[in-house]
Every structure is written in structure tokens, then in C-alpha cells.
N, C-alpha and C positions, 0 to 999 in steps of 0.2 A: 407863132405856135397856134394850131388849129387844135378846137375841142369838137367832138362829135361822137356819135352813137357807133358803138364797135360792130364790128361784122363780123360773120363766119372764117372768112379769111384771116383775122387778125388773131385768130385762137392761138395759133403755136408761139407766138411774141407776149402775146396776157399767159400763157404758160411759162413762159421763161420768165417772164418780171415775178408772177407766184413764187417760185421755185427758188428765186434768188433771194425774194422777201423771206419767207420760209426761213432761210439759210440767216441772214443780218438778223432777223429775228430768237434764233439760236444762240446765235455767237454774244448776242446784246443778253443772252440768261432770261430772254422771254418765253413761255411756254406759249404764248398766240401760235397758232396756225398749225403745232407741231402734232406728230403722232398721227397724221392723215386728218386732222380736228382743220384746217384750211381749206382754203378752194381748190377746188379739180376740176377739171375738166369738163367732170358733166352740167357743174354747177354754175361753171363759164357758160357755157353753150346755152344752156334755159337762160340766163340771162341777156345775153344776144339776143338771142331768137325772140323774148319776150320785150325786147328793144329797153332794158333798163341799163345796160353796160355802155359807161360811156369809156373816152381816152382822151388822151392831149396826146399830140404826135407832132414833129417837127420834121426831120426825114424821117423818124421812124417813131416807133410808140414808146413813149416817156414816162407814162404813168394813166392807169385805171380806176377805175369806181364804177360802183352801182347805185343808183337812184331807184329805190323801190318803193313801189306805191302800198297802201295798206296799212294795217295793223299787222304789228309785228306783236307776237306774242308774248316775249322774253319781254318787251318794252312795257306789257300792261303793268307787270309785276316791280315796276321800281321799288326801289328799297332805300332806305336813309335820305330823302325826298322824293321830289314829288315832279309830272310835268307843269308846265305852265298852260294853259287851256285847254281845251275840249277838240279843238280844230282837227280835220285831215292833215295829214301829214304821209310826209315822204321820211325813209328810212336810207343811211347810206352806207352801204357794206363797201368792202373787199377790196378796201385799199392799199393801190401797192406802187409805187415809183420803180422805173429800172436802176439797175446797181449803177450802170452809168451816168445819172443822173441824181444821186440820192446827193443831199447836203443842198439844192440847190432852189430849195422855198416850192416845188412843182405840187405838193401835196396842198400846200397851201393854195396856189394858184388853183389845182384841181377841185379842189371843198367849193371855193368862190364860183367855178363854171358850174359845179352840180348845185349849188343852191338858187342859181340865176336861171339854171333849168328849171329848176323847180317852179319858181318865182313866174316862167314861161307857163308853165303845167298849170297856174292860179295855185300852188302850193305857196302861205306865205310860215309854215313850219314844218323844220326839217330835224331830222335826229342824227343823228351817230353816236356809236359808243368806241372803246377799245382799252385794251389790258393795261392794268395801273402801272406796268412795266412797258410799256411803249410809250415811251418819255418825248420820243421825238412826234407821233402822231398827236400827241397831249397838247404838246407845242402847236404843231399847225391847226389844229380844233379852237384852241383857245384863240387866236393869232388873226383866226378868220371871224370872230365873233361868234362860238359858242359859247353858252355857258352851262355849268356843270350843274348836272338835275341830283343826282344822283347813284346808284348802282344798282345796275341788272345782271342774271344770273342764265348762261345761255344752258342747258342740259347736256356739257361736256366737261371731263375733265381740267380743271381749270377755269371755270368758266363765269370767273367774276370780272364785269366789264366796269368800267367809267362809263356811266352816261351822260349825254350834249346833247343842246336845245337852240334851233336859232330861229326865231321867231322876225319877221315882218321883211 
């Protein structure tokens, strides 16, 4: 399995993994991603382009993530604790495994390749959050050594996240 930074090319394949997440996410009574509140397309492509979108792919693409650098805004505001340091930190959105591949640990696998990115970047803290209804992304978060900071609030409906911390 190769991991590496997505290309222009690979858009209409991270659309179809979206689209299918979206959908298990529905069917699971999650409100994550629904109502047009998820990734689209333009939000793929600035990602790309700003080379933060990574993948795993084997013949084909398996499962995405972003690696974003910065202060994330939604993150300053924790709530019901707190972060652990002061440090730069990297942020990781818009994870999604293909339907053909779900059940099969790749989110997990994917968290370890974006934090060892990081880890390449001199990032030695990373964050993620996600909806207290996406049980199986809680799973891989925790699995992979995060630990729970918290909750943040993104300015959408629905928009109380879990937040994760994995430092060193």
C-alpha cells in the first residue's frame, strides 16, 4: 500500500469515496458531512493544490485525509478541556475510506501515515476531531494514540465535534 500527496487527477475517485462516506454516514443516524455541511469538491481541489491532501492507494485510492497546517479556529475554542501545549500543530480533516474498503483498519493505517507526515514536517502535535456519532472514526483516533482533549464547536448545524490530541 502506498501513501502519498493526491493530485488533480485523483479528484473524481476522493469525490466518490466523499459521496459514499456521506451516504454510511446517513445510514449510521450521523448528521457529519450531511446537508451539503461535507467536502466538495472545491474544498478537494484547494486542498490538492495546496499539497495538504494526502491518500493510500493500492491499485486504486483506498482512503484520504488532510494534513493542514496552522491554527485552526474551531480548535482555539475547546470546551470541557483543554489542549496539551503551546506547540505548532498540524490539523486533520476529511476523512474518508472507500465503501470498498471500510471495515478493514485503512483509517487507522491512514491517521499513522498523516501523523509520521507530520512528524517529517518537524510537527511533533497533531489534532483531529469528529462527530460523537461516528463511533467507528472514535475507534481509529483512539487505536492510533490519540487522546480525548475535549469538545469543539465548528459554526454548522450540528456542529459539536470530539476533539484529539497526539503529541510526540
Amino acid at each position: 500500500m502506498k501513501f502519498r500527496q493526491a493530485t488533480l487527477e485523483d479528484l473524481p475517485a476522493l469525490m466518490e469515496i466523499v459521496q459514499d462516506a456521506i451516504q454510511i454516514l446517513c445510514q449510521q443516524g450521523s448528521p457529519q458531512w450531511q446537508n451539503g455541511y461535507g467536502p466538495n469538491e472545491e474544498k478537494l481541489r484547494n486542498d490538492i493544490e495546496a499539497k495538504v491532501m494526502f491518500v493510500l492507494e493500492d491499485v486504486s485510492i483506498l482512503a484520504m485525509g488532510a494534513l493542514i497546517p496552522g491554527v485552526d479556529p474551531v480548535y482555539t475554542a475547546i470546551q470541557d478541556g483543554q489542549w496539551e501545549g503551546h506547540a505548532s500543530y498540524l490539523s486533520i480533516h476529511r476523512i474518508a475510506v472507500a465503501k470498498q474498503s471500510s471495515g478493514k483498519g485503512l483509517a487507522k493505517s491512514l491517521l499513522i501515515h498523516l501523523v509520521n507526515e507530520g512528524h517529517k514536517q518537524g510537527v511533533r502535535d497533531v489534532r483531529i476531531d469528529t462527530h460523537e456519532l461516528n463511533i467507528g472514526m472514535q475507534r481509529a483516533i483512539l487505536a492510533t494514540g490519540f487522546h480525548y482533549r475535549g469538545i469543539v464547536y465548528f459554526p454548522i448545524p450540528d456542529g459539536k465535534r470530539y476533539a484529539y490530541q497526539k503529541l510526540g
